[in-house]
Structure formats: C-alpha cells, structure tokens
PASEBA-1860 file (N, C-alpha, C; in nm, 3 decimals):
! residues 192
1> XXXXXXXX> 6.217/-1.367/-1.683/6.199/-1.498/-1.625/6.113/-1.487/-1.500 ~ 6.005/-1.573/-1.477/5.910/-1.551/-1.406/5.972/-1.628/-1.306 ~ 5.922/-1.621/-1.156/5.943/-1.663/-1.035/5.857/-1.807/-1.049 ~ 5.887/-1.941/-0.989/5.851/-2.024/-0.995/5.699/-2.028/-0.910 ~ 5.643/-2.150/-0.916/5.494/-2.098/-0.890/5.477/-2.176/-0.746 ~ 5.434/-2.107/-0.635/5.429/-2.196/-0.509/5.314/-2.286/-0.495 ~ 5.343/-2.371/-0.424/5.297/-2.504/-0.406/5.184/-2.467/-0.278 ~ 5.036/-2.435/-0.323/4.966/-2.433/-0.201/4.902/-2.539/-0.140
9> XXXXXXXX> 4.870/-2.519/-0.014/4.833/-2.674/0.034/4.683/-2.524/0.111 ~ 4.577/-2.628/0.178/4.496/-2.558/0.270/4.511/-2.651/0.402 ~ 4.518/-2.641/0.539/4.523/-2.653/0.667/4.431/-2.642/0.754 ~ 4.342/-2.710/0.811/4.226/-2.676/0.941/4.350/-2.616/1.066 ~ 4.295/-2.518/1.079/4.354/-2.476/1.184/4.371/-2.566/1.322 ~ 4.305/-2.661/1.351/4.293/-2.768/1.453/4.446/-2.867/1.398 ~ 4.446/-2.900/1.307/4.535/-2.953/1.276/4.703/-2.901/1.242 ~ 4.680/-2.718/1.235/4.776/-2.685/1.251/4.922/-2.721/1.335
17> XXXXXXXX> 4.886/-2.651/1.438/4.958/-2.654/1.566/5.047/-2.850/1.505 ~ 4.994/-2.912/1.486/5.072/-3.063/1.503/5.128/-3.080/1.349 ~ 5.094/-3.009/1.227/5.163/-3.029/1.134/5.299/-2.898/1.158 ~ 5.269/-2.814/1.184/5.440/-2.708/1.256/5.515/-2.797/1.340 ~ 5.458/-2.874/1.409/5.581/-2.937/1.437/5.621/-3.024/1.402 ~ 5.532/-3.122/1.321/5.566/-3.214/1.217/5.683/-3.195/1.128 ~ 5.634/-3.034/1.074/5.735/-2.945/0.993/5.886/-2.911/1.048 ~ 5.874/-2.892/1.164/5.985/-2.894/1.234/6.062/-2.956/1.258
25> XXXXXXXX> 6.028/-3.100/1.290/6.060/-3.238/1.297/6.137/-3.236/1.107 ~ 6.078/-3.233/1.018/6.122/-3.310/0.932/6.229/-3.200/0.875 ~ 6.238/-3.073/0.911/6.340/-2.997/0.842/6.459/-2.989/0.933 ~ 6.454/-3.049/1.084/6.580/-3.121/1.158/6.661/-3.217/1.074 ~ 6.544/-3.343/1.051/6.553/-3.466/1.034/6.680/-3.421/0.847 ~ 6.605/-3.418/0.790/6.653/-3.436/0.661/6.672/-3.284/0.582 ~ 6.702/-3.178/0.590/6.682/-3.066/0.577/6.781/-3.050/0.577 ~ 6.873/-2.899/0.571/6.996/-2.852/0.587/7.047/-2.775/0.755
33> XXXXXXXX> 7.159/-2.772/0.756/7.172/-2.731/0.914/7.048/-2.613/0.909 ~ 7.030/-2.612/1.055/6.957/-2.459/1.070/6.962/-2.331/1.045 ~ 7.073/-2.301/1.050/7.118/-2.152/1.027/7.105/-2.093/0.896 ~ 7.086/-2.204/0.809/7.055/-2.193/0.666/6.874/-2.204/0.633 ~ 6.817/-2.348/0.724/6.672/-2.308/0.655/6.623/-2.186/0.716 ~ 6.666/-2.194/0.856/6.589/-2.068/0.932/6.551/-1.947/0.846 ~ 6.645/-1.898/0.796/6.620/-1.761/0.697/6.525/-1.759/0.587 ~ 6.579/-1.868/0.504/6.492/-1.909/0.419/6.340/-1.962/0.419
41> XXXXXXXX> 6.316/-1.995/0.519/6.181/-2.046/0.563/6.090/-1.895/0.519 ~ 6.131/-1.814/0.576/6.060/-1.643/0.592/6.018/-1.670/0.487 ~ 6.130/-1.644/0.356/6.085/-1.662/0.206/6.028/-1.767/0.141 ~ 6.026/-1.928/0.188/5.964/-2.003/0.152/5.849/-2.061/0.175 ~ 5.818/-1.984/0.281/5.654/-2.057/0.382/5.586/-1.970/0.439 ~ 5.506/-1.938/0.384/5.418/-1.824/0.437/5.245/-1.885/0.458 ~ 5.157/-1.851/0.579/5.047/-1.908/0.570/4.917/-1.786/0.575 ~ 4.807/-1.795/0.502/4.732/-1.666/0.547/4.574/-1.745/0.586
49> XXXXXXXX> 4.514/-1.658/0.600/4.395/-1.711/0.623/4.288/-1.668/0.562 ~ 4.234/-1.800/0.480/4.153/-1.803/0.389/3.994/-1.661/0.392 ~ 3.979/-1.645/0.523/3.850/-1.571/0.553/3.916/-1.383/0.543 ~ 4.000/-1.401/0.626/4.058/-1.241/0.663/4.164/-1.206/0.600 ~ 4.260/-1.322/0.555/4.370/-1.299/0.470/4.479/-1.236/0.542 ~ 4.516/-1.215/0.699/4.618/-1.207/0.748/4.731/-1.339/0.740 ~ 4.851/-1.281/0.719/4.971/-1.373/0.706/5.019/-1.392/0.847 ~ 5.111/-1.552/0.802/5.183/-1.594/0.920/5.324/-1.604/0.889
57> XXXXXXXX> 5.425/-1.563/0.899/5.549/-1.572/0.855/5.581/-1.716/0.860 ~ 5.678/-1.809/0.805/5.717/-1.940/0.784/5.755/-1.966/0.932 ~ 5.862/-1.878/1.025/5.907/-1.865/1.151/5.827/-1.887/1.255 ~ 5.724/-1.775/1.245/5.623/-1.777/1.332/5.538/-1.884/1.322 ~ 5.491/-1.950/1.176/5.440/-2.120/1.126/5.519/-2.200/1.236 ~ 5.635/-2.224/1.260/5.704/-2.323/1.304/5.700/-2.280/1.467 ~ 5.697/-2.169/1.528/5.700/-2.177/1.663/5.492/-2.211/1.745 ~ 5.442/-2.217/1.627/5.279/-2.271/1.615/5.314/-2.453/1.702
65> XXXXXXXX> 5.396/-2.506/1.608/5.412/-2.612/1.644/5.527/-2.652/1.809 ~ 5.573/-2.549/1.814/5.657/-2.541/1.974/5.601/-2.553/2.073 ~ 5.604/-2.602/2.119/5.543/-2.639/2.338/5.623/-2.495/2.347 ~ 5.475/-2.444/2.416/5.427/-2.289/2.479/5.575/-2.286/2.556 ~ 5.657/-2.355/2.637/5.746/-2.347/2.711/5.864/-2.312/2.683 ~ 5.892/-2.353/2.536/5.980/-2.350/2.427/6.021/-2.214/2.348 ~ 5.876/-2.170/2.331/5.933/-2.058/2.251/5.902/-1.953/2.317 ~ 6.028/-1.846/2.255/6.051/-1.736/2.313/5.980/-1.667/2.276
73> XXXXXXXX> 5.887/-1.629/2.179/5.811/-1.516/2.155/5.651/-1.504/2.226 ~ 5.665/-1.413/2.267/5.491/-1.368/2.346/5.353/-1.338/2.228 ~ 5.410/-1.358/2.148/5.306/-1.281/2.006/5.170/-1.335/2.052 ~ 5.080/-1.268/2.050/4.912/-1.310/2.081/4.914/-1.417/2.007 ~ 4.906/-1.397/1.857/4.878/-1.474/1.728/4.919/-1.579/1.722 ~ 5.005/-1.587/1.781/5.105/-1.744/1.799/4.982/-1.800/1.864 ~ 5.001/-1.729/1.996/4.925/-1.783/2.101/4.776/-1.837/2.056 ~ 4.740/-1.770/1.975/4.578/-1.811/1.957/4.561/-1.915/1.820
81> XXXXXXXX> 4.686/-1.946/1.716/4.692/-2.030/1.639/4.732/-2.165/1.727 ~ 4.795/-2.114/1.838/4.844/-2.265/1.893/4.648/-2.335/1.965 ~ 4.581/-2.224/1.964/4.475/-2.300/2.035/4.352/-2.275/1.922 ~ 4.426/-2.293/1.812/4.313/-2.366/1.683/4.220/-2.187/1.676 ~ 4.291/-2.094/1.653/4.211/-1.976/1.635/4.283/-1.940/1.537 ~ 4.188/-1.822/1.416/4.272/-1.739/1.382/4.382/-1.625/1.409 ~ 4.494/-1.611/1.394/4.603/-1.530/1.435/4.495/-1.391/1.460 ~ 4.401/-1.370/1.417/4.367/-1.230/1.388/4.262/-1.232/1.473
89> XXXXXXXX> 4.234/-1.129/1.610/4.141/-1.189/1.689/3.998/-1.154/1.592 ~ 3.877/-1.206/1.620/3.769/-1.153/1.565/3.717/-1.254/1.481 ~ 3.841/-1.304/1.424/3.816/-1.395/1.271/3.730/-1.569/1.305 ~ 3.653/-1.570/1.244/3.592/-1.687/1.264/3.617/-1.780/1.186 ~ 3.758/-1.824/1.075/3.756/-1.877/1.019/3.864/-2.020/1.061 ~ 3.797/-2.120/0.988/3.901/-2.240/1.007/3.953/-2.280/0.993 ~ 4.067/-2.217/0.845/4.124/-2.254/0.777/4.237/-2.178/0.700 ~ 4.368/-2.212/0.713/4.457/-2.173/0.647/4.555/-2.181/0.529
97> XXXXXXXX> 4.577/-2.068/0.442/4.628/-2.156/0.313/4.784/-2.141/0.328 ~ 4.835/-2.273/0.296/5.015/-2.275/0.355/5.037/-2.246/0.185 ~ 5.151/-2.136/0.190/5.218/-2.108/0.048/5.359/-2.181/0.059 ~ 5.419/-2.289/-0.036/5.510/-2.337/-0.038/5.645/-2.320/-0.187 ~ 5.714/-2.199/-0.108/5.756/-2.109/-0.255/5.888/-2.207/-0.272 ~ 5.918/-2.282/-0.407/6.056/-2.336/-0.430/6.164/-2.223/-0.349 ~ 6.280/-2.300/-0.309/6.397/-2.242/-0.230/6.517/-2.351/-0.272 ~ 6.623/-2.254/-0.349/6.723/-2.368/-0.323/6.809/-2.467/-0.151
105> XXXXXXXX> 6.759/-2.388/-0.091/6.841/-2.473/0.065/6.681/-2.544/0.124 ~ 6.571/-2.553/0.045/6.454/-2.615/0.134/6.408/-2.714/-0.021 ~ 6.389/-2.814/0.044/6.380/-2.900/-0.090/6.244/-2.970/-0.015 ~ 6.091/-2.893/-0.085/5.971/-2.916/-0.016/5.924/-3.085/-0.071 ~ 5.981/-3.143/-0.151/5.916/-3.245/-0.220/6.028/-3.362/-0.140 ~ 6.093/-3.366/-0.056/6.130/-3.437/0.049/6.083/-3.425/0.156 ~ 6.035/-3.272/0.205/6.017/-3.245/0.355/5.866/-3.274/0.326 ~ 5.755/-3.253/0.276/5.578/-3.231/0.300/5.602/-3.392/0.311
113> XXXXXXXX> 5.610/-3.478/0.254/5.592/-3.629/0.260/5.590/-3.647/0.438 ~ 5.708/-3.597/0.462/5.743/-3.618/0.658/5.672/-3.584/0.685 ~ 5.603/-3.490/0.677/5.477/-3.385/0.787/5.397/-3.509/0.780 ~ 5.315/-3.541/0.654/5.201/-3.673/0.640/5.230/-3.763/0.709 ~ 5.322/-3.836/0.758/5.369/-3.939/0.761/5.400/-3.890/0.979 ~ 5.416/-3.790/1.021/5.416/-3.777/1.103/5.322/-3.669/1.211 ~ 5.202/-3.608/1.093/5.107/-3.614/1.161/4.993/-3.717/1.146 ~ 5.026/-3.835/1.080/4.897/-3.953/1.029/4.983/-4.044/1.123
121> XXXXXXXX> 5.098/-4.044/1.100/5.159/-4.223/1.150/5.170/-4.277/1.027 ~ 5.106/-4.250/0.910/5.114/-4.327/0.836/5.206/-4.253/0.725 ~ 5.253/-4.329/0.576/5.296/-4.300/0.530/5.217/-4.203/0.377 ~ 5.241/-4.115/0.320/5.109/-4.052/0.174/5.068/-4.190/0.155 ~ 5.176/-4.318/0.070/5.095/-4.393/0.033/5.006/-4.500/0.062 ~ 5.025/-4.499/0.245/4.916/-4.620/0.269/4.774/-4.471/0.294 ~ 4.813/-4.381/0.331/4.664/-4.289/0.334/4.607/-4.260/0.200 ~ 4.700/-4.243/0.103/4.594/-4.265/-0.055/4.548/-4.414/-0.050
129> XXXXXXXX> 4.616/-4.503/-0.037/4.546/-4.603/-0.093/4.417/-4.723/0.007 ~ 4.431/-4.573/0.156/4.301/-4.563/0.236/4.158/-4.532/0.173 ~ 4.243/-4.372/0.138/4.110/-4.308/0.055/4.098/-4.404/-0.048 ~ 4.120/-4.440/-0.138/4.087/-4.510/-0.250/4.015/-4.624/-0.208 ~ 4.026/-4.702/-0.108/3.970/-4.798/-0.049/3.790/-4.781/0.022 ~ 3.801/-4.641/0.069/3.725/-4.610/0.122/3.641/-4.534/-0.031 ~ 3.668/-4.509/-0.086/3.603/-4.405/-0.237/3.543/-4.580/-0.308 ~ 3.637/-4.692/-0.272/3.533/-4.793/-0.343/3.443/-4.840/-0.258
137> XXXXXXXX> 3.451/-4.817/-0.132/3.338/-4.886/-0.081/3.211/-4.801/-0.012 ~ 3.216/-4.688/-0.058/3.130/-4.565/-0.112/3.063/-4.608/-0.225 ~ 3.129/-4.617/-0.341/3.069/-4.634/-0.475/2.976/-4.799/-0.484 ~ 3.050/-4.883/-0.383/2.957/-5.030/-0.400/2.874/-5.025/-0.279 ~ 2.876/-4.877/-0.181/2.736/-4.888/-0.119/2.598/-4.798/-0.207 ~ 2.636/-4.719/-0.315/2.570/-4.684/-0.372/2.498/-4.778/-0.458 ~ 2.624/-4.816/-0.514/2.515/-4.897/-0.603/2.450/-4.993/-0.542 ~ 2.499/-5.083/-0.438/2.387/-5.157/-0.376/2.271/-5.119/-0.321
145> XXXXXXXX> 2.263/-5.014/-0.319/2.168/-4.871/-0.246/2.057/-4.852/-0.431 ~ 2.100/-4.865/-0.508/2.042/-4.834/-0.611/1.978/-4.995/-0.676 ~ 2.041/-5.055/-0.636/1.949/-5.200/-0.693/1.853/-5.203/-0.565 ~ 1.867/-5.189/-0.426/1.764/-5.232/-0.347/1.617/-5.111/-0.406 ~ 1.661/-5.046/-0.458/1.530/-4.909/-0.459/1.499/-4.967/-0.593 ~ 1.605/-4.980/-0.688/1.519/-5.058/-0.775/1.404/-5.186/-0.747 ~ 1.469/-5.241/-0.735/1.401/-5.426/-0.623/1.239/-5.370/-0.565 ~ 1.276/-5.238/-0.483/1.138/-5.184/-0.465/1.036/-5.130/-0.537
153> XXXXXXXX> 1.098/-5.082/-0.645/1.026/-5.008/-0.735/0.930/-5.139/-0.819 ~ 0.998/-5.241/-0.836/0.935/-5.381/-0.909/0.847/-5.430/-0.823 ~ 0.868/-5.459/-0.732/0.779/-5.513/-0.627/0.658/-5.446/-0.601 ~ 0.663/-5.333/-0.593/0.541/-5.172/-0.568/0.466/-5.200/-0.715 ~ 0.535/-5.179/-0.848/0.470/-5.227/-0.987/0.416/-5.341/-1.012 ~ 0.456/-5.450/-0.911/0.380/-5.558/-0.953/0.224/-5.586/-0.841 ~ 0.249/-5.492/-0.704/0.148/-5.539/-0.633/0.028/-5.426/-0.700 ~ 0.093/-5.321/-0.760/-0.042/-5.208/-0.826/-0.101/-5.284/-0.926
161> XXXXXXXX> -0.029/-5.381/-1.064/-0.081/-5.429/-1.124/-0.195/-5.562/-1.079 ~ -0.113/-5.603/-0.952/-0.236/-5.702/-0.905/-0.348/-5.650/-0.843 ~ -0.369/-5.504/-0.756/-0.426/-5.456/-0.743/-0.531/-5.407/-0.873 ~ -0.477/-5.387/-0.965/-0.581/-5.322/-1.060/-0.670/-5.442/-1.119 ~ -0.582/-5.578/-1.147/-0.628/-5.680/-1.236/-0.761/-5.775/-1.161 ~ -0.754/-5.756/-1.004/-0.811/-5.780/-0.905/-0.960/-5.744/-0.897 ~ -0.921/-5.574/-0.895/-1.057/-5.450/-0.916/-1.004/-5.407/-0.767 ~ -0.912/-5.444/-0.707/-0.838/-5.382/-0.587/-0.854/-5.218/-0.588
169> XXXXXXXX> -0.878/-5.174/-0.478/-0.847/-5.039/-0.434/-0.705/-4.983/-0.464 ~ -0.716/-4.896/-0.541/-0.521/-4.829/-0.558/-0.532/-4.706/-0.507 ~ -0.505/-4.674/-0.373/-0.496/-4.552/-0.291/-0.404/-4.438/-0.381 ~ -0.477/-4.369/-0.403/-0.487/-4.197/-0.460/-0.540/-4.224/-0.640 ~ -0.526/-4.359/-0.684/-0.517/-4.318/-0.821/-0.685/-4.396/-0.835 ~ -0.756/-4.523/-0.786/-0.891/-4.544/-0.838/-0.970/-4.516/-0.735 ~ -1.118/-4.479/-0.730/-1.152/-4.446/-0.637/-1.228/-4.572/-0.649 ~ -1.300/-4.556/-0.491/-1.417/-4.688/-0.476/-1.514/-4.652/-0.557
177> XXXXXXXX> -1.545/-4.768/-0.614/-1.725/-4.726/-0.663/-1.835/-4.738/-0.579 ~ -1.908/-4.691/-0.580/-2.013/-4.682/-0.500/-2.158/-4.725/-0.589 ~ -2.241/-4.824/-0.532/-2.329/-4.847/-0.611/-2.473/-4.813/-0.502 ~ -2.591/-4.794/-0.638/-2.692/-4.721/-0.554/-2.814/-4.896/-0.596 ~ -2.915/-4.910/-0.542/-3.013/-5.059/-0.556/-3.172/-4.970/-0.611 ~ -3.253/-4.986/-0.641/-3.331/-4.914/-0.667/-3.464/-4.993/-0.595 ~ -3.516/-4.891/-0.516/-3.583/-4.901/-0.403/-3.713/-5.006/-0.408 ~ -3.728/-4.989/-0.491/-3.862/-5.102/-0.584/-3.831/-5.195/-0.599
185> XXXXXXXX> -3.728/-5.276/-0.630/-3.670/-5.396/-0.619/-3.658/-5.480/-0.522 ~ -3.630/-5.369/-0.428/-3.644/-5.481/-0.284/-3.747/-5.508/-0.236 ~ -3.723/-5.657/-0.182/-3.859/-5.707/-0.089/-3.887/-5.614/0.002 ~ -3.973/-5.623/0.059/-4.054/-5.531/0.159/-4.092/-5.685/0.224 ~ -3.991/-5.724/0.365/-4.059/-5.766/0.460/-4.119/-5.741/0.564 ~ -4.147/-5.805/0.637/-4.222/-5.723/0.743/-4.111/-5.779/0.852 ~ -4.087/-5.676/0.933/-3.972/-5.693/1.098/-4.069/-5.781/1.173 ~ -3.991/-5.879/1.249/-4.045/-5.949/1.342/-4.022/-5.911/1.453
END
C-alpha cells in the first residue's frame, strides 16, 4: 500500500513570511490542540526551494510566520526567509515548493482555505471568481483589439485600391513614371 500523494502548492518567498502565519492562525483557529499538530506538522509540511532544493521543516515553516520577538530560535534561515530570502545563503531564488503530506490529526482541506482567506481578506471563492472576471475581460480586450486591426486592415485595402484606380502613387509597390518630350517638338521661343 502506497503512501498517499502530497498536495503541492508553490509560494513567492515575499509572500511567505504572511502565509506561516496565516498557517498558524488557522491551525489555532480550527485544528486540533497543539501538542498534537505540533509533531505532526514535521511530517506533514515540509517546504524546499525550487532553485537549490534545501528543506524547511513544517516547524521551522511556522516560526517564518512569528514576530522576530516571538520566537525562540536564532536559526540564520529562519532569519533570512523571514526577510523574503532563501534559507540557504547564496541562493537567488524566489520561490518555494510547500509539500502538503495527508496526516490523520491535520485535516489540510479545512486549514489551506484559512491561509487564502487570511492572507487575501478574501475568501478562495470571491478570488476565483476575481480571476475569472478578470480572464473575461482579458479575452473581450483581445478581441476588441482584433476587430480594431481588422477595421484597419479594410480601411489601408480600400485607400491602396483608390490609390491604384486613381494612377495614385503606392509607396514601395508602383513606382512613378517618368516621362521623357522629344526635343524637336518643342517650340523654340525666343527669351525676352
């Protein structure tokens, strides 16, 4: 029997620091006493980083989100995730992947909803049905974006055709003609 499959999410490190304590917040709020997730967290939440691939223990995840004043540990890594760096000095990357392993005492499909909802203000479903709002009015600036270039394209075809029907100049495609008079033809007056 295979181990169930964890639930990954990815994280800007800027945004870290306020979803740990988001996380924190919601495994107070609705979660099991502490003494129980605490342990389990180790095994259920682990974060690494996408560029260097150093891990963050679930523990050490949650004291990310602690006011510097708060927590007891000195760890550099803490220290430099709390100010939007990778744990790993050197690393230039921005981004972290949160592993979210099923746990019977952590029930993640109650708690991730809280984090959204309290690092947005808002709730998943008014921010999906943001994006969705915003994904249609993307798609009807395109296409209005695609009839105006059309609109141009007709307008440009109809002034070349009046140009040609004319004997108009069509810059790059007819050239001018040039005509020559033959010298014998003309009067010969005399200048006054």
């Amino acid at each position: 029997m295979s181990s169930p499959e964890p639930l990954i999410r990815q994280e800007h490190l800027q945004t870290l620091p306020a979803f740990s304590a988001a996380l924190a917040t919601a495994l107070q709020q609705g979660g099991p006493v502490e003494d129980k997730w605490r342990p389990a967290l180790n095994q259920a939440l682990s974060a690494e980083c996408v560029l260097c691939g150093i891990t963050v223990t679930g523990t050490d995840l949650l004291a990310v989100g602690a006011p510097a004043a708060e927590s007891e540990t000195d760890d550099p890594r803490i220290a430099r995730l709390r100010q939007s760096y990778c744990a790993r000095n050197g690393c230039h990357s921005y981004f972290y992947r949160l592993a979210f392993t099923p746990h019977p005492d952590i029930d993640w499909a109650k708690i991730l909803p809280q984090t959204e909802i309290a690092k947005t203000g808002q709730p998943a479903e008014v921010q999906e049905e943001r994006v969705a709002r915003d994904a249609a009015w993307r798609a009807l600036r395109w296409k209005l974006g695609r009839r105006v270039l059309a609109g141009l394209a007709v307008v440009a075809a109809l002034w070349l055709l009046r140009q040609w029907y004319t004997g108009g100049t069509i810059p790059l495609v007819r050239e001018p003609e040039h005509f020559t008079a033959d010298p014998a033809s003309i009067e010969q007056r005399p200048f006054r």
